[in-house]
C-alpha positions as YAML, in Angstrom:
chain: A
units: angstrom
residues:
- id: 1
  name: UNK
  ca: [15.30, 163.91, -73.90]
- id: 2
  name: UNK
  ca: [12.53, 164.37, -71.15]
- id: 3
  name: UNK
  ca: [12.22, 162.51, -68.37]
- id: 4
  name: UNK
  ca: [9.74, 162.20, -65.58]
- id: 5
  name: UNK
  ca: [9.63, 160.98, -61.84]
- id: 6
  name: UNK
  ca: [6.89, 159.37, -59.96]
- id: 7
  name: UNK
  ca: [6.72, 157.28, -56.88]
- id: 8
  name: UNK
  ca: [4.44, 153.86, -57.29]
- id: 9
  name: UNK
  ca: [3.70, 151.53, -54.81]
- id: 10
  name: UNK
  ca: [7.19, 151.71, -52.92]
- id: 11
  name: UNK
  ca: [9.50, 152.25, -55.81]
- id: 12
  name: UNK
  ca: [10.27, 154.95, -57.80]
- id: 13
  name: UNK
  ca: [9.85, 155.17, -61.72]
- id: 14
  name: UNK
  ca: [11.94, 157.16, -64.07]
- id: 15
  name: UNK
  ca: [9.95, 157.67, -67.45]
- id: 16
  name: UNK
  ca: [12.50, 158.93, -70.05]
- id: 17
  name: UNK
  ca: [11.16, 160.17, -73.67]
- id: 18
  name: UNK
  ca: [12.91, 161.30, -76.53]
- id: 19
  name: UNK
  ca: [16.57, 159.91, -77.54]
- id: 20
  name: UNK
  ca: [19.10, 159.27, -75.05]
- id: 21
  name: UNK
  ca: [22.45, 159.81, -76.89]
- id: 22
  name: UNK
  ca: [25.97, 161.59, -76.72]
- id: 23
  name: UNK
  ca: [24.21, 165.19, -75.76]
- id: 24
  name: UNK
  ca: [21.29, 163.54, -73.32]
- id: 25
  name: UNK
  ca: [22.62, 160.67, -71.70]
- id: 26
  name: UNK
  ca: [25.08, 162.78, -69.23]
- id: 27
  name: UNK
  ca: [21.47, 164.13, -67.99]
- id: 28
  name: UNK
  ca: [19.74, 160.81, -67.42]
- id: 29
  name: UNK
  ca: [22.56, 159.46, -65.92]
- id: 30
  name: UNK
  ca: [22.85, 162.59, -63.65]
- id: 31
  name: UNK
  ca: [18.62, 161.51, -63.27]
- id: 32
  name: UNK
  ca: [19.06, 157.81, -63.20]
- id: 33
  name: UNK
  ca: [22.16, 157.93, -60.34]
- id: 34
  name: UNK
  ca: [20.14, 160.71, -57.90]
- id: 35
  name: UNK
  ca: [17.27, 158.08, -58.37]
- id: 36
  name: UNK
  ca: [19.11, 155.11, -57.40]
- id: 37
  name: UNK
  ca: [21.27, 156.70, -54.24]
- id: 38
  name: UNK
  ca: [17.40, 157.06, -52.79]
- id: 39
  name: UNK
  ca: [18.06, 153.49, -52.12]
- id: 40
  name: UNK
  ca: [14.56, 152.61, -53.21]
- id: 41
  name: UNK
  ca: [13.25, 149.88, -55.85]
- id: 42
  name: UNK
  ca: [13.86, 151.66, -59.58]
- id: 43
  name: UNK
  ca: [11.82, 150.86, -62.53]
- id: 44
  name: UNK
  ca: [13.04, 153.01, -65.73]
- id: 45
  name: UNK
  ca: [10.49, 153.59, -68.32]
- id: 46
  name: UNK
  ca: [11.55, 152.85, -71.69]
- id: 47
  name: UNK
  ca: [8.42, 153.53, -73.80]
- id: 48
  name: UNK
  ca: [8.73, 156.71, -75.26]
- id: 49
  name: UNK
  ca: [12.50, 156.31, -75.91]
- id: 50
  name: UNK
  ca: [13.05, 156.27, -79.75]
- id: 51
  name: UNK
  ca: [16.59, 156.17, -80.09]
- id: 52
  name: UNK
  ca: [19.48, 155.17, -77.78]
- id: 53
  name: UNK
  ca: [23.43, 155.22, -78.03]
- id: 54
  name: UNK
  ca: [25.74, 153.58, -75.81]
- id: 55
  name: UNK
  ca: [26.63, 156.26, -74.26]
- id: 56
  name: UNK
  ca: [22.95, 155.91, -73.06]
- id: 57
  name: UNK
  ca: [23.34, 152.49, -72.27]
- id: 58
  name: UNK
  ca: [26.27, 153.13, -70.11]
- id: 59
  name: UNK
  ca: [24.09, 155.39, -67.98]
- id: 60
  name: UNK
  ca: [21.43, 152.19, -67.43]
- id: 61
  name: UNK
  ca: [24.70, 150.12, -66.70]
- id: 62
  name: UNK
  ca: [26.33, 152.45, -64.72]
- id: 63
  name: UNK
  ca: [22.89, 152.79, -62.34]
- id: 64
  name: UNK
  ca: [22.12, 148.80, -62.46]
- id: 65
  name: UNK
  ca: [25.93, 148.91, -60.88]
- id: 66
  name: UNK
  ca: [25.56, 151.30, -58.12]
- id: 67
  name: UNK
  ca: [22.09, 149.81, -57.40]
- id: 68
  name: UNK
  ca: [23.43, 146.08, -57.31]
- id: 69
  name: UNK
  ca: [26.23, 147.91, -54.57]
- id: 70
  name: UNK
  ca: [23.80, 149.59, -52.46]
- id: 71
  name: UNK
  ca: [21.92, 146.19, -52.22]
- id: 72
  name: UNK
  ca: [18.56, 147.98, -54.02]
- id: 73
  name: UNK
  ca: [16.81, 146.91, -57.39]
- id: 74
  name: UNK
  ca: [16.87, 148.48, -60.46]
- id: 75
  name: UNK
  ca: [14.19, 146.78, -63.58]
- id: 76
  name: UNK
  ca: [13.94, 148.38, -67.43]
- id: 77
  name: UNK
  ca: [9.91, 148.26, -68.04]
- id: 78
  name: UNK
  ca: [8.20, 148.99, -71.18]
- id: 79
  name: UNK
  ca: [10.97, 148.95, -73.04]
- id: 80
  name: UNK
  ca: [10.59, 150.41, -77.02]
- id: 81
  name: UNK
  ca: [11.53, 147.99, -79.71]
- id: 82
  name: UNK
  ca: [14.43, 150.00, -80.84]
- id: 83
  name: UNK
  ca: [15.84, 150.68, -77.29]
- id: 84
  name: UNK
  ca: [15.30, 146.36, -76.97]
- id: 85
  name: UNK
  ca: [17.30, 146.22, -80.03]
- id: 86
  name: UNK
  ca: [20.32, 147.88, -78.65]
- id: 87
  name: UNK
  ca: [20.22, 146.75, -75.69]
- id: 88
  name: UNK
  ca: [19.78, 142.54, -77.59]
- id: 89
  name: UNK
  ca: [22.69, 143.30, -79.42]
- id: 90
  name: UNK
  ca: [25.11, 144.34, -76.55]
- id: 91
  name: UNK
  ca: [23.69, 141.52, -74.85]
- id: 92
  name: UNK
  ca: [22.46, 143.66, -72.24]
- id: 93
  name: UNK
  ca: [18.97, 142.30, -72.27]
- id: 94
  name: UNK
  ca: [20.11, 139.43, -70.15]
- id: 95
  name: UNK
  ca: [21.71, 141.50, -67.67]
- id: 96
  name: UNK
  ca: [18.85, 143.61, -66.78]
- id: 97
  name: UNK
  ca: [15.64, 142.85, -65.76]
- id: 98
  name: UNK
  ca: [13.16, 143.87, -68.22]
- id: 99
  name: UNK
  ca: [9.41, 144.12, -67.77]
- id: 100
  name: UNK
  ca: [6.62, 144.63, -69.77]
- id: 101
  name: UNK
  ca: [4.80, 146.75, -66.95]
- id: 102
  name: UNK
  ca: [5.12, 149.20, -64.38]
- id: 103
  name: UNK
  ca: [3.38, 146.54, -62.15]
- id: 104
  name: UNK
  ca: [5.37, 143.53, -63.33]
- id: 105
  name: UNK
  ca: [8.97, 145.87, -63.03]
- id: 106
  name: UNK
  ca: [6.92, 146.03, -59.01]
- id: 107
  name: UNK
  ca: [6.70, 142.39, -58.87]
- id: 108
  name: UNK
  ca: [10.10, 141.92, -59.42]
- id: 109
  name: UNK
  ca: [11.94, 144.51, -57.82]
- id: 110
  name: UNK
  ca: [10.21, 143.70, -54.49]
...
């Protein structure tokens, strides 16, 4: 797993690549949590993500929960079908916000 951080617009986006699973996800959550204690709008890239576990998706959860505490926003954008798929079947897709853009994920972290 890669990842990649960029400020746009006010918020900052986390682009992760690669899989997020048992060996990668203690490293996005370590990227996902230092992102989220900025106390800034977060929009996490999804895109290039071809395979994710749950102990991935307990990173996302784990940051949508400290972001929800420290009263800041956190939106999934771009998400890849098979990342979508995982995330449908724990349900999860209707707890986070999920955008098809960087600029929508802007629109509705704002």
């Amino acid at each position: 797993m890669k990842h990649e951080i960029r400020e746009h617009d006010g918020a900052t986006v986390v682009a992760l690549t690669g899989d997020i699973d048992l060996q990668n996800s203690p490293e996005a959550r370590k990227v996902l949590l230092s992102c989220v204690e900025m106390k800034r709008p977060v929009l996490v890239d999804l895109s290039g993500v071809g395979y994710i576990d749950s102990s991935g998706v307990a990173s996302l959860v784990e940051s949508l929960q400290m972001a929800r505490k420290s009263g800041s926003k956190l939106a999934l954008v771009a998400v890849s079908d098979s990342a979508r798929r995982v995330l449908g079947l724990a349900r999860l897709d209707k707890v986070f916000t999920i955008c098809a853009t960087v600029e929508e994920g802007l629109s509705k972290v704002r």
